[in-house]
C-alpha positions in Angstrom: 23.9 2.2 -23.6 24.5 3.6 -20.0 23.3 1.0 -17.5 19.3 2.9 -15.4 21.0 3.7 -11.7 18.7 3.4 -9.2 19.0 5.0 -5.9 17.9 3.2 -2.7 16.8 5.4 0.7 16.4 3.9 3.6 16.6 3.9 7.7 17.0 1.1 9.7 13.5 1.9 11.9 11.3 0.9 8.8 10.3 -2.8 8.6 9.1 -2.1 4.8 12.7 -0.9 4.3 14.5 -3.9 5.7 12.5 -6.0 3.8 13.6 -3.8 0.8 16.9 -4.3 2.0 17.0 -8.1 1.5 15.7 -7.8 -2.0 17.1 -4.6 -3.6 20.4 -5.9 -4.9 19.0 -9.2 -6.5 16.4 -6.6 -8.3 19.0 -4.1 -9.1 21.3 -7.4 -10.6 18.6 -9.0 -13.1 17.6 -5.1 -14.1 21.1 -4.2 -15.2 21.1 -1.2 -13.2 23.8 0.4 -11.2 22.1 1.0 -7.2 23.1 3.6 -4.9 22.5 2.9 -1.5 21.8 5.7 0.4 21.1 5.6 4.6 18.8 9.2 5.7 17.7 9.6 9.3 13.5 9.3 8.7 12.8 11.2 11.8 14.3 14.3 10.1 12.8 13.6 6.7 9.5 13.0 8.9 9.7 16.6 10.5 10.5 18.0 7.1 7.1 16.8 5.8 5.0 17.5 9.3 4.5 13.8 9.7 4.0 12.3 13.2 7.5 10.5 14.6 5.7 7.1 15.3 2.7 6.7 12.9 1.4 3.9 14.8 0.5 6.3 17.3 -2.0 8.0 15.5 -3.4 5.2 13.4 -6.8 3.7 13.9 -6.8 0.5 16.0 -8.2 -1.4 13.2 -5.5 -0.3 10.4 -3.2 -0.3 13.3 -4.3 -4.3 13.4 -4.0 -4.5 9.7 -0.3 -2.4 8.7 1.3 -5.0 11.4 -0.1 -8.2 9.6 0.7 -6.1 6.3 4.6 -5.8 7.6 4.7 -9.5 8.0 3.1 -10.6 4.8 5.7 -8.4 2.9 8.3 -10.5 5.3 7.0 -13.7 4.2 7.3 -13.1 0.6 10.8 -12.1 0.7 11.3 -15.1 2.9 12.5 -13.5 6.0 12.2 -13.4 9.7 10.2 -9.9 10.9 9.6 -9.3 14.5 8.3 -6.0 16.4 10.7 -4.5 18.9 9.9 -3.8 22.3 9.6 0.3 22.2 9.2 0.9 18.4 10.5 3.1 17.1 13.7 2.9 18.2 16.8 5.0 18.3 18.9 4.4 14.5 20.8 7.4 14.3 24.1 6.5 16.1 23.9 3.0 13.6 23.1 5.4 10.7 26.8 7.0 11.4 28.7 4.2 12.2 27.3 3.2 8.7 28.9 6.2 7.1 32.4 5.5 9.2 32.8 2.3 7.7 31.6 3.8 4.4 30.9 2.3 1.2 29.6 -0.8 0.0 26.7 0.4 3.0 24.7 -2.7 2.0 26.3 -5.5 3.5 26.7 -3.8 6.9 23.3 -2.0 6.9 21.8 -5.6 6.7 23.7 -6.7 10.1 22.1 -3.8 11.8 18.4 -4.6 10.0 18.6 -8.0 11.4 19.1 -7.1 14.7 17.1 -4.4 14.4 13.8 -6.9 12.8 14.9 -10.1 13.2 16.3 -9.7 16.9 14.9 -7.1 18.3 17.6 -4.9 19.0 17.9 -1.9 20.4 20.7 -1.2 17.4 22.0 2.5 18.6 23.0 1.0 22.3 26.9 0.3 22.7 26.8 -2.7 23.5 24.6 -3.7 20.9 26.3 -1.2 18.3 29.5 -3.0 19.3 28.0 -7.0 18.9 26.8 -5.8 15.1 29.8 -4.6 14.0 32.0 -7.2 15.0 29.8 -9.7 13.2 30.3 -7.9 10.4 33.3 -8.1 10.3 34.9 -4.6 11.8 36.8 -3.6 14.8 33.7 -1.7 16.7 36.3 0.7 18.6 38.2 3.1 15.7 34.0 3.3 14.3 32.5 4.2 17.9 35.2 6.8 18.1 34.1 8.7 15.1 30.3 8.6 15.2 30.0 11.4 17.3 32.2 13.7 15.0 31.4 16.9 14.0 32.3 15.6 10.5 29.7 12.5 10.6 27.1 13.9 12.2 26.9 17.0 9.2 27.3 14.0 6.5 24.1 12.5 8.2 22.8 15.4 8.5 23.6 16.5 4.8 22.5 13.0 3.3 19.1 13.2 4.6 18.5 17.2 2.9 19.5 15.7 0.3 16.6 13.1 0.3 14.4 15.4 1.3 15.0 17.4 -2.2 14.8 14.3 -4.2 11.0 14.1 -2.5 11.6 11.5 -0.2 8.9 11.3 2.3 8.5 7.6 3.6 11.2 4.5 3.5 12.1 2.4 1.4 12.2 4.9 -1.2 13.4 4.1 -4.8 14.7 7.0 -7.7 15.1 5.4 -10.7 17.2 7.3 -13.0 16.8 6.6 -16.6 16.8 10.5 -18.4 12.8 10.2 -17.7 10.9 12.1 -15.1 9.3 11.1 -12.1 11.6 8.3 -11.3 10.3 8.2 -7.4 8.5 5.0 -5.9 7.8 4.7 -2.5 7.3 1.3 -0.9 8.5 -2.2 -0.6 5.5 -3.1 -2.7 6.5 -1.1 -5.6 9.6 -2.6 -6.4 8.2 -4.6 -9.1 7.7 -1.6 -10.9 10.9 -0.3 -10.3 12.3 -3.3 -12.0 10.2 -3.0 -15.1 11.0 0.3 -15.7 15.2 -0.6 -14.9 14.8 -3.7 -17.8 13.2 -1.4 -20.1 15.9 1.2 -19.7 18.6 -1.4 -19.8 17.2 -3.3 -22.1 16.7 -6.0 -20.1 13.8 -8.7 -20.7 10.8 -8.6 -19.0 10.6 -10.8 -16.3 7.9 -13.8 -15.7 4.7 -13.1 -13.4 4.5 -15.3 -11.4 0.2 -15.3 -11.2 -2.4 -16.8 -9.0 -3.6 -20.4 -10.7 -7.4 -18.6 -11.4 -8.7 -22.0 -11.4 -7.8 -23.1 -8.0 -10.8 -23.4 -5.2 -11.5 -20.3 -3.8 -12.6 -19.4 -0.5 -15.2 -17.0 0.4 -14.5 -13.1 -0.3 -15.8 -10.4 0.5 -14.9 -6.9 -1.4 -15.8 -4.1 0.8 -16.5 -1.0 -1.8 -17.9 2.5 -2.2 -17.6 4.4 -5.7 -15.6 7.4 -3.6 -12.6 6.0 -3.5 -9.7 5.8 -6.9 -8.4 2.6 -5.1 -11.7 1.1 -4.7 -12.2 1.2 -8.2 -8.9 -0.1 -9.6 -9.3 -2.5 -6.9 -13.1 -3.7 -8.0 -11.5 -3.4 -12.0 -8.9 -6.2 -11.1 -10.7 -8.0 -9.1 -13.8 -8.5 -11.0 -11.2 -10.4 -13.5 -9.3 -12.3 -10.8 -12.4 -13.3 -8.4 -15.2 -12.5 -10.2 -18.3 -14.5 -9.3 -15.9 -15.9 -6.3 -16.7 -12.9 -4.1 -19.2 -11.4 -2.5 -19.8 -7.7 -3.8 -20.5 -5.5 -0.8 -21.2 -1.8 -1.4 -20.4 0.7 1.6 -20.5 4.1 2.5 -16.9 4.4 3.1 -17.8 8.2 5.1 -19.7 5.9 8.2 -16.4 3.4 8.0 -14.4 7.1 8.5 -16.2 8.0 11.1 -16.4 5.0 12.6 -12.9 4.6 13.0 -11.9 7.9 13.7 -10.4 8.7 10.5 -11.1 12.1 8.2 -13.4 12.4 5.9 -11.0 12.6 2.7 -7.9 11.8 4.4 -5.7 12.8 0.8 -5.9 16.2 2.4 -4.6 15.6 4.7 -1.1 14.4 3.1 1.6 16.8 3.0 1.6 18.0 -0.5 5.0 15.7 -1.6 3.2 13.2 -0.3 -0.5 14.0 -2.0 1.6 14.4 -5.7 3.2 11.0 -5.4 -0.6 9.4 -4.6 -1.2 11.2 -7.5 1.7 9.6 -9.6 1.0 6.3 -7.7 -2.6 6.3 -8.9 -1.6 6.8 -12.5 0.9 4.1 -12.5 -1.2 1.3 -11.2 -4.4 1.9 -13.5 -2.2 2.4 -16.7 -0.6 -1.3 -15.1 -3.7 -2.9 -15.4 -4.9 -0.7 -18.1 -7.7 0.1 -16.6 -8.8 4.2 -17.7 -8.3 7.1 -15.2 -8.2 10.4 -14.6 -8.7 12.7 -11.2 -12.6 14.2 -11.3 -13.2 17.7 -11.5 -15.4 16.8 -8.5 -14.0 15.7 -5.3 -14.8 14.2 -3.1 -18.2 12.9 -4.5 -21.6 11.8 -2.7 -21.7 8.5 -3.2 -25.1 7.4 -1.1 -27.5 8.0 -4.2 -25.3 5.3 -6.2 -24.7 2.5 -3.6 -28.7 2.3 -2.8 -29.4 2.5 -6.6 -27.1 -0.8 -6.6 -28.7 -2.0 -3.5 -31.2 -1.4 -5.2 -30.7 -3.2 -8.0 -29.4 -6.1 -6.1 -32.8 -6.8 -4.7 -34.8 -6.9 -7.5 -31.9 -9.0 -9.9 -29.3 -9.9 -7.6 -26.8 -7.6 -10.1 -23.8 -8.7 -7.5 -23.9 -12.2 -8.0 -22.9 -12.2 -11.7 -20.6 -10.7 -14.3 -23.1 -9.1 -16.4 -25.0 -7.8 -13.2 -22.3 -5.7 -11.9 -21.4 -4.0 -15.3 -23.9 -1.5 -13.2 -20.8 -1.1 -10.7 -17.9 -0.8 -13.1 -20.0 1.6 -15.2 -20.6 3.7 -12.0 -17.1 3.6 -11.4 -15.8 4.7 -14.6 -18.2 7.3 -14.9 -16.6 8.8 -12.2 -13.3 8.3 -12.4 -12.7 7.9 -16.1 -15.0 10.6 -17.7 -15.5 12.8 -15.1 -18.9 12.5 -14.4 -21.2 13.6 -11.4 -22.2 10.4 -10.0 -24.1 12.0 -7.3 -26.7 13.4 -10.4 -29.8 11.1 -10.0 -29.7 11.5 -14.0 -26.2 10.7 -14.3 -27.3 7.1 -12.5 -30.3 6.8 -14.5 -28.4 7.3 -17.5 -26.2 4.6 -16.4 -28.6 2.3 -14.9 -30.3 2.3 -18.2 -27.5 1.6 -20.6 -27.1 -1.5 -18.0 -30.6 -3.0 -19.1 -32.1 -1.9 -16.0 -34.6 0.6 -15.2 -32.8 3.6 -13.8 -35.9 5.8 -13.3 -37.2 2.8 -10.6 -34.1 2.6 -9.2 -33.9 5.9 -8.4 -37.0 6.0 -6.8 -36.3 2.9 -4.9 -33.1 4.6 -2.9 -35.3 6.0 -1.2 -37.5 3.5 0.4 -36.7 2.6 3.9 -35.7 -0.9 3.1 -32.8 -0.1 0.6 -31.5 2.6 3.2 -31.5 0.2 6.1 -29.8 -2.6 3.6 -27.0 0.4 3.3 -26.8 0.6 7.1 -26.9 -3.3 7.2 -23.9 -3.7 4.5 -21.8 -0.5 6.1 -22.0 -1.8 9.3 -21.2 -5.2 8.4 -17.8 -3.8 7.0 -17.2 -2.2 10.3 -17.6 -5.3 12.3 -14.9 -6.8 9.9 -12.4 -4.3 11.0 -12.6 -2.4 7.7 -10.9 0.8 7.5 -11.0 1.9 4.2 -11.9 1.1 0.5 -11.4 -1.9 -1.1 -11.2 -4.3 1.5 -11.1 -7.9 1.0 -11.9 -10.1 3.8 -11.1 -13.8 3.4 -12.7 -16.8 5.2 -9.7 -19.1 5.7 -9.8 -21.5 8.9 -7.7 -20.0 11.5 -10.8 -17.1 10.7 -11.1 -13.8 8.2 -8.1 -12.1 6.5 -8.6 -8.3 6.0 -6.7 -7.2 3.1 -7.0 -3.2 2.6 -5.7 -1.6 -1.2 -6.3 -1.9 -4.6 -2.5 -3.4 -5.1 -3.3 -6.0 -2.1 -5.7 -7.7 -4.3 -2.9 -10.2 -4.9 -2.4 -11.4 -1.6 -5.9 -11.4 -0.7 -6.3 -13.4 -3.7 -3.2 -16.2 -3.0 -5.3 -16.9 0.4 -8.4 -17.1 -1.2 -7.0 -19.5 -3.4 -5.4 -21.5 0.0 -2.3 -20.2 0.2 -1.9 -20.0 3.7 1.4 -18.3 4.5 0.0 -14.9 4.4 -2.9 -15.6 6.5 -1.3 -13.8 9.7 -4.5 -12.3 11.4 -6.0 -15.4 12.8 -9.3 -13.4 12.6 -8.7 -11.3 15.5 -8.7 -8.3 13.0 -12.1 -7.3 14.0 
């Protein structure tokens, strides 16, 4: 059997990548697979796909807040240092060719330059500094400097990062596993376990051990910010209702006053470039078949969701449904109506239907979202998800000491969940998320 090859994309201006970069040849080594490491310039894979040069930009302040404490979670699981540079994003592309002058192996050089990029806060395409990395890796900087303003290098850049663009790269660290199977692409740091799986399976390599969450240990207070809108908020809800469970506290939200709130579009999936928009596509597939939970895209989209949440706000009031596992079989029934069997959720039928095969009285319900009380407890719950810094669905806000941990994404339950359960080392916010 041919040993899975996976190739590796990456540019040193992408803390995800770097992070990536400390981990992808231990991965690649207990996957039996062959990696290809492969440097790309991102700004020119980032005009390709009409996406802005610095995202950070044109983020919200709150998930602005919330991708930086992101960044150094993912460093503190890989067990390394992560700093932000003064002026980021910074310059790569004259360490991107002094990469391809020294050529191959590009990992252990590309990691001298990651360092100083992350760890140091180098500005990695200035001379001096291009000249202090190279010589602690090991090279004479002068021959190298020479050349990286070649013709010659410059097209091989130039050339390397087309080619990633064909491949559908659109975002670093980007993996291609190829194994004769289709869709091979992941994007993200937080994908790699998945590219490992599918690397031992085509190798024929053991799975490897989860390391889980004890589910016994004390947990703190949770809070899982949801509305029925949103794919991730229901794989999210799905896997969290079997690792937290009665632990949390259930809060629907109408995720469209969150959107507004925080200046964000209504259904920002359109606004993804369409590589982009097919991967979340892909991306949504492989998580729920990972947790097995059942999925398919509606006919319908996006859905009005406002009927639903008051019918469980509603149904919260008069049986506190949230508080217990049986209770909020209403939610994961909503939930799968919609994104499992394709059903209009916004149909006060439809909920009645539902509501019903709960044990509760759906034709009540539905009469009750509309009393003032239920709509101002949807206000009430919305707006308490705003003053948490909430951006999007699911959140999960932790109490811890040092104050509340926002968590945002069905595949962050697991860190939400390690400082719920008093693992402190990914508690970065402090509270000051809000």
């Amino acid at each position: 059997m041919n040993a899975p090859r996976v190739r590796f994309y990456f540019d040193f201006s992408c803390p995800y990548a770097y992070v990536a970069s400390t981990l992808v040849e231990a991965m690649a080594e207990r996957a039996g697979a062959e990696l290809d490491v492969r440097p790309i310039l991102l700004g020119g894979v980032f005009r390709a796909r009409s996406t802005p040069q610095n995202l950070s930009e044109v983020l919200p302040p709150a998930k602005a807040r919330h991708n930086f404490a992101d960044m150094q979670r993912q460093a503190a699981l890989a067990g390394v240092p992560l700093r932000m540079p003064s002026g980021h994003p910074l310059r790569t592309v004259e360490a991107l060719r002094a990469l391809l002058v020294v050529g191959e192996p590009y990992l252990k050089l590309a990691r001298h330059f990651f360092h100083a990029y992350w760890a140091e806060g180098e500005a990695i395409s200035e001379e001096a500094v291009l000249r202090r990395v190279l010589a602690a890796a090991g090279h004479e900087p002068d021959p190298i400097l020479a050349k990286i303003a070649t013709p010659e290098v410059k097209a091989e850049l130039r050339a390397r990062t087309d080619e990633a663009i064909e491949a559908g790269v659109f975002g670093v660290p980007t993996f291609v596993v190829e194994d004769g199977k289709p869709n091979g692409l992941y994007w993200g740091v937080d994908r790699m376990a998945m590219v490992e799986a599918r690397l031992r399976e085509a190798s024929g390599v053991g799975a490897p051990e989860e390391a889980q969450v004890d589910p016994q240990a004390p947990a703190r207070g949770v809070d899982i910010f949801f509305d029925y809108s949103s794919p991730f908020a229901y794989l999210g809800c799905h896997l969290a209702e079997v690792r937290l469970g009665d632990a949390a506290r259930w809060r629907p939200m109408l995720l469209g006053a969150v959107f507004k709130s925080v200046g964000t579009v209504n259904v920002p999936l359109f606004t993804f470039h369409e590589t982009k928009r097919r991967h979340a596509s892909l991306d949504l597939q492989r998580q729920a078949a990972a947790m097995g939970a059942p999925y398919q895209f509606p006919t319908r989209f996006p859905m009005n969701t406002v009927l639903a949440l008051r019918m469980t706000l509603a149904a919260d009031r008069d049986a506190q449904i949230l508080d217990h596992a049986e209770g909020r079989r209403f939610v994961h029934a909503i939930f799968r109506a919609y994104w499992a069997e394709d059903r209009d959720i916004s149909d006060p039928e439809v909920l009645a239907g539902i509501a019903d095969d709960c044990g509760l009285d759906g034709a009540a319900l539905v009469a009750a979202a509309t009393h003032q009380p239920i709509k101002d407890a949807l206000r009430e719950s919305t707006g308490a998800a705003i003053d948490a810094g909430v951006f999007g669905a699911p959140s999960f806000v932790v109490d811890t000491p040092a104050g509340p941990e926002l968590f945002w994404g069905a595949d962050r339950l697991e860190l939400a969940e390690r400082v719920a359960r008093g693992d402190d080392s990914l508690a970065v916010m402090g509270g000051g998320q809000g």
